[in-house]
Every structure is written in structure tokens, then in C-alpha cells.
C-alpha positions in Angstrom: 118.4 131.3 117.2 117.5 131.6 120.5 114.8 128.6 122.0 112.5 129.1 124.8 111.6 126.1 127.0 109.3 125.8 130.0 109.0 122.4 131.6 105.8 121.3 132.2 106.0 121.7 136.0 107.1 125.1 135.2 109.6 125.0 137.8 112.6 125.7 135.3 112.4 128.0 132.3 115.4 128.1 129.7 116.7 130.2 127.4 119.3 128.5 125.1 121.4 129.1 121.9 123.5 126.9 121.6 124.5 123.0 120.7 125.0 120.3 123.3 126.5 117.8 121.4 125.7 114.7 123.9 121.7 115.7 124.1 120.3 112.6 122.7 122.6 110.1 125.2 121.4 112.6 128.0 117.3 112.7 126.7 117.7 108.7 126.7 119.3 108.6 129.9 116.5 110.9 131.5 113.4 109.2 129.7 114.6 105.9 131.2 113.8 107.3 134.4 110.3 108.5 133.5 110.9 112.5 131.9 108.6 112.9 129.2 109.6 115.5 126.5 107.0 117.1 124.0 110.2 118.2 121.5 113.3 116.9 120.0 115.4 120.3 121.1 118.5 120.1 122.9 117.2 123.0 124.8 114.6 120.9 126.4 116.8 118.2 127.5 119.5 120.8 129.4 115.5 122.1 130.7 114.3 118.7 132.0 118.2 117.5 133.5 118.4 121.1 135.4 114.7 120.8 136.2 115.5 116.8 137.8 118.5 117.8 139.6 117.5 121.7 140.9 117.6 121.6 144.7 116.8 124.9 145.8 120.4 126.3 145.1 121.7 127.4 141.7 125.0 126.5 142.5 124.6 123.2 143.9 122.8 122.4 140.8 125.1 123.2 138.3 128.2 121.5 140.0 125.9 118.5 139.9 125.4 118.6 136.2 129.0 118.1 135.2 
């Protein structure tokens, strides 16, 4: 099933199917520094990360999020 997210700031909009296996570390991680979620979806947390680390450049963002 596919998920649509749209973070709050609307700056990042995701379409996921998928799993991320390490969500819930990452979701901690990124609440401890203030992100507030309004679901339990691993969609949202790959949303909110990419959302806190996009820069401008796609590619520069992903190489920063492994």
C-alpha cells in the first residue's frame, strides 16, 4: 500500500511503500531534537529526516541520510 505524507511545513511530500526497519530509533532520534509527528508511519519519519536535512540539493541530501 502506497502512503502519502506531507510535512507540516509542506516543504517535503513523500510517497512510500515500503518498510524501514530502524524507523522507531530514527522518529526518537528526531523528536529529541524538537520534530513533532501526527502518525506512527514509517513514511513520516523518512518525510520529517529528509525534510530536517534537505538543503536545496537532492543529492546532497540523500548522501547525508546514510
Amino acid at each position: 500500500m502506497l502512503t502519502l505524507i506531507i510535512v507540516k511545513n509542506r516543504d517535503v511530500a513523500l510517497i512510500h511503500n515500503g518498510i524501514i526497519e530502524n524507523y522507531a530509533e530514527i522518529k526518537k532520534e528526531l523528536m529529541e531534537q524538537g520534530v513533532k509527528f501526527s502518525s506512527d508511519t514509517d513514511s513520516e519519519v523518512v518525510a520529517q529526516l529528509f525534510s530536517k536535512l534537505y538543503d536545496g540539493d537532492l543529492y546532497s541530501t540523500l548522501k547525508k541520510s546514510f
